[in-house]
N, C-alpha and C positions, 0 to 999 in steps of 0.2 A: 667075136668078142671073147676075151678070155674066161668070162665065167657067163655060166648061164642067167640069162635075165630072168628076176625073180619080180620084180615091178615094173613098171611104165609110168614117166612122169612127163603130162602132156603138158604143154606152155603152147598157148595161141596167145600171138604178140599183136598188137597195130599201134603203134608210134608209139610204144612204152620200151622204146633199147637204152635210152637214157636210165634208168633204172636195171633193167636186165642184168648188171653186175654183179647187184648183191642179191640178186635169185641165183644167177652164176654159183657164186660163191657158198650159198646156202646148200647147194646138190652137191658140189664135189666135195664137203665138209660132213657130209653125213656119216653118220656111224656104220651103216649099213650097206653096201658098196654092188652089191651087184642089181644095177640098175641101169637102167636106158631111161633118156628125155627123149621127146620126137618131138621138136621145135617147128611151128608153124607161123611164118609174117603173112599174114592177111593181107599182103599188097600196102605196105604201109607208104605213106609219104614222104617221111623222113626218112634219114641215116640207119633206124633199128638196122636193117637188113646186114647191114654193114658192120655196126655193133659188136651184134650176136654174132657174126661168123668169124669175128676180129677173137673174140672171146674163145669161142670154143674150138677154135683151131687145134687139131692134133690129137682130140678126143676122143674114142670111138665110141664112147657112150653116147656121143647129143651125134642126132642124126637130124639136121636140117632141110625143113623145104617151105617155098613160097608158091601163095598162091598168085596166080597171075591175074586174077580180079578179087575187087575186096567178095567177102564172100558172105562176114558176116561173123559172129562171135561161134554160135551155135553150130554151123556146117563148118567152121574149123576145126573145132572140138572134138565133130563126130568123124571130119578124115583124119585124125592124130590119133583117136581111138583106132583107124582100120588100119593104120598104119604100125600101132604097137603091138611090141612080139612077146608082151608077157602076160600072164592070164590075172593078174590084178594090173589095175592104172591108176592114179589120182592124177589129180588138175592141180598145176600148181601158174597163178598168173603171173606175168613177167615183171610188177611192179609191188610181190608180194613176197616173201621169205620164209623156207621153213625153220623149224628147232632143226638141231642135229640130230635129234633121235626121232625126230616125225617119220621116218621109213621104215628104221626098224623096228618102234612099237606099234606100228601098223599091220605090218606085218608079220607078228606076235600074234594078236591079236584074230587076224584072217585063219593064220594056221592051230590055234587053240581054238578056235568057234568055226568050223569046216561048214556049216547050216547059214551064216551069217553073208550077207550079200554085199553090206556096206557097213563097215568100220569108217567114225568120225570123232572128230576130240575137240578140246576147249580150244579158244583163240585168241589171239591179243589183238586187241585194237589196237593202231598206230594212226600218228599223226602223216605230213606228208614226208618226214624225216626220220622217218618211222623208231622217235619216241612213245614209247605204251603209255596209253593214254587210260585202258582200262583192260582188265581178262574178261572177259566172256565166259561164263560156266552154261554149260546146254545141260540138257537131260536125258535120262536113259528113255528112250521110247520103246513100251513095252506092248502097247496096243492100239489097236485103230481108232485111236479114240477121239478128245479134241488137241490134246498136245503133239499127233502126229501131221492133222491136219491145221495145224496153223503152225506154221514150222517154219515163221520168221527168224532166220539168224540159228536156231534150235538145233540143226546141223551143220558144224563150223563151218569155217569156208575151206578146208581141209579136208576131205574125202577121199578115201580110197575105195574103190568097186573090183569085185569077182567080176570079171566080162562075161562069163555066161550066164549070171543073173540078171547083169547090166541090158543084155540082152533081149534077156524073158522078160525084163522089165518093159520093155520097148524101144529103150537108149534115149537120147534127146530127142524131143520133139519140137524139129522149126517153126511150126507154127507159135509154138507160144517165146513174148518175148520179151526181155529185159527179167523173166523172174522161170527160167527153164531149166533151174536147180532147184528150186522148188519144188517144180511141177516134178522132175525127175525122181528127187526123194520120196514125194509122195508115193510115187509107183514102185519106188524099193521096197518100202516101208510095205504096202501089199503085198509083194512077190516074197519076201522072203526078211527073217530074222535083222535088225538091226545093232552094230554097239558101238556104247561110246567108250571113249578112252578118256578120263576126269581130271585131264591138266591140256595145259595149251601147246599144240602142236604148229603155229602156224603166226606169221604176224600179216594180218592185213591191214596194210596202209590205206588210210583214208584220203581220198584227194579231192579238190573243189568243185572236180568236172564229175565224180564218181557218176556211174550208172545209179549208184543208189540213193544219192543225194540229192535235195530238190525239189523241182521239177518231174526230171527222172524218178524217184524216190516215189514219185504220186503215182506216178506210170506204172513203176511198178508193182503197187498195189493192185492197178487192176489186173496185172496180168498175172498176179497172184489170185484175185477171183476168179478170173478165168480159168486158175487150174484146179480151182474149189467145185467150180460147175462140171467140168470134165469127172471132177474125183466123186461128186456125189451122182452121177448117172453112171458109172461103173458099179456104184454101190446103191443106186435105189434106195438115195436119199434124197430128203427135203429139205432144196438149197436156201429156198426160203425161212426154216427155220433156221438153219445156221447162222443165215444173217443175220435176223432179228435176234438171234442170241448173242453170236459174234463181234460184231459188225457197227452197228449203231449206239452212237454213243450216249455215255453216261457220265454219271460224277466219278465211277471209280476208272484206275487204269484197264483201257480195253487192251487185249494180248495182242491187236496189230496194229495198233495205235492209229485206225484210218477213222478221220475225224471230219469233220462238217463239210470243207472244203474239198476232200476226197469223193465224200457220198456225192457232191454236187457233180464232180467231174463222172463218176460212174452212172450217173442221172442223164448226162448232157452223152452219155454213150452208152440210152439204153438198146440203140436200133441194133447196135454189134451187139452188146449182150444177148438181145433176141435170138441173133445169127447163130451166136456159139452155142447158146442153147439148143437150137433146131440140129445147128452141122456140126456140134464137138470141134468149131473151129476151125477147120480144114480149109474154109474160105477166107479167111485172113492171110 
C-alpha cells in the first residue's frame, strides 16, 4: 500500500451487493485516505460476490474474501477484525453510508483521547432510499451507570475501536445474538474511557426485513437482556432490580421501550433465562 494504514473498515456482506455501491462510494470519498476495507461475503446467495469485486477492482485498499459456508453476522466480523492490519477498525454495513469526514474525525478524536477505547458519533436515520428520516443525538457516557447499561441506539451505529482494548474487552461474543453490539459496548464501556463525537457520522438505512424491526426487533430485546444478565454478574449486581426499575412497564416512556408483549415472550423463555443465568450463556 502506498501509505500506512491508519484504520480498518470491516463490511460483512450477505445479499446486500445490491446496495454496496453507495457504501463503495462513501469510502473512496472520504476525507481522510489512508485506510483499508477488508470486505467479507458470508457465502451469499445472490450476485453480491460478483457486485463487490465488479466494484472495487483495481484498488488496493479493499482486500476481499469469502466465506465458503454462511457463517453468521458475528464470526464474520470477528475474521475481518483478524484480518485487519491497522490498530483502530470500525464496521461499516454494506447497505449503510458514511459522512465524508466519519474517518477523519474519528480518528481526531482516538489520537486526542489515547485513554479512549471506543470513539462513536450521532446518526441519521434513513429510509430504504436512504432519505433522513430523522438524526439521532446519543450521549456522552461518562459512567457505569443506567445510560451505559441500557445503551439502545445510544452508541451510533458507527463505531470505531483501539483493537487492543477491543481485545481486553473480550472482542465479540457469538454466543449472544441479534444485539452483540450491545453487548460488545457494554464491555467497552467497563474496560476503558468512552467518546462521543455530537453530530452524525453515519446513515443507517432502515429496511422491512431489518434485524431490528419486528419480529426480529422483539428478539432482540431479549438478547439485549441477556447481555444485562452477563453485565450484572460481572458486576455483582441485582438483575432483578434493574428489571423492575427498567423494564416493566408504566405510563411514562420506559428507555427500551419493551412492552407487555415483549415481557410475555421473555416469560415464554424463562427455561433459557434460567440457563444464561447458571452458564453466562455459553450453552446457547
Amino acid at each position: 500500500m502506498e501509505h500506512t494504514v491508519k484504520i480498518s473498515v470491516l463490511i460483512a456482506n450477505y445479499n446486500n451487493g445490491h446496495f454496496f455501491e453507495e457504501a463503495y462510494h462513501s469510502l473512496v470519498n472520504q476525507t481522510f485516505t489512508q485506510w483499508e476495507a477488508v470486505v467479507i461475503d458470508d457465502a451469499s446467495t445472490d450476485n453480491s460476490a460478483k457486485i463487490i469485486q465488479n466494484l472495487i477492482r483495481g484498488d488496493k485498499r479493499f482486500r476481499f474474501y469469502q466465506n465458503k459456508k454462511n457463517k453468521g453476522y458475528q464470526r464474520t466480523v470477528t475474521r475481518a477484525i483478524m484480518l485487519s492490519q491497522a490498530e483502530i477498525f470500525g464496521r461499516l454495513d454494506p447497505d449503510d453510508v458514511l459522512y465524508p469526514k466519519a474517518l477523519e474525525l474519528s480518528l481526531k478524536e482516538h489520537e486526542n483521547h489515547p485513554e479512549v477505547g471506543l470513539v462513536y458519533s450521532d446518526v441519521s436515520i434513513c429510509d430504504e432510499n436512504l432519505r433522513i428520516l430523522y438524526h439521532h443525538e446519543s450521549f456522552q457516557i461518562e459512567s457505569l451507570n443506567e445510560k451505559y447499561y441500557l445503551l439502545a441506539g445510544e452508541i451510533g451505529a458507527f463505531a470505531t475501536f483501539k483493537k487492543e482494548i477491543y481485545h481486553r474487552a473480550g472482542g465479540i461474543d457469538p454466543c449472544i445474538k441479534r444485539a452483540e453490539d450491545i453487548d460488545l459496548y457494554i464491555r467497552m464501556c467497563e474496560t476503558a474511557p468512552v467518546k462521543r463525537i455530537p453530530e452524525p457520522l453515519y446513515y443507517y438505512r432502515i429496511l422491512k426485513n431489518s434485524l431490528s424491526k419486528g419480529e426480529n426487533g422483539e428478539r432482540s430485546y431479549f438478547w439485549h437482556f441477556v447481555s444485562l444478565i452477563n453485565m450484572a454478574e460481572r458486576r455483582n449486581l441485582n438483575i432483578e432490580d434493574l428489571f423492575v426499575e427498567h423494564f416493566i412497564e408504566r405510563e411514562e416512556i420506559i428507555p427500551y421501550r419493551i412492552r407487555r408483549n415483549n415481557l410475555i415472550k421473555l416469560v415464554k423463555n424463562s427455561r433459557m433465562l434460567t440457563k444464561i443465568w447458571l452458564k453466562t450463556g455459553r450453552e446457547l
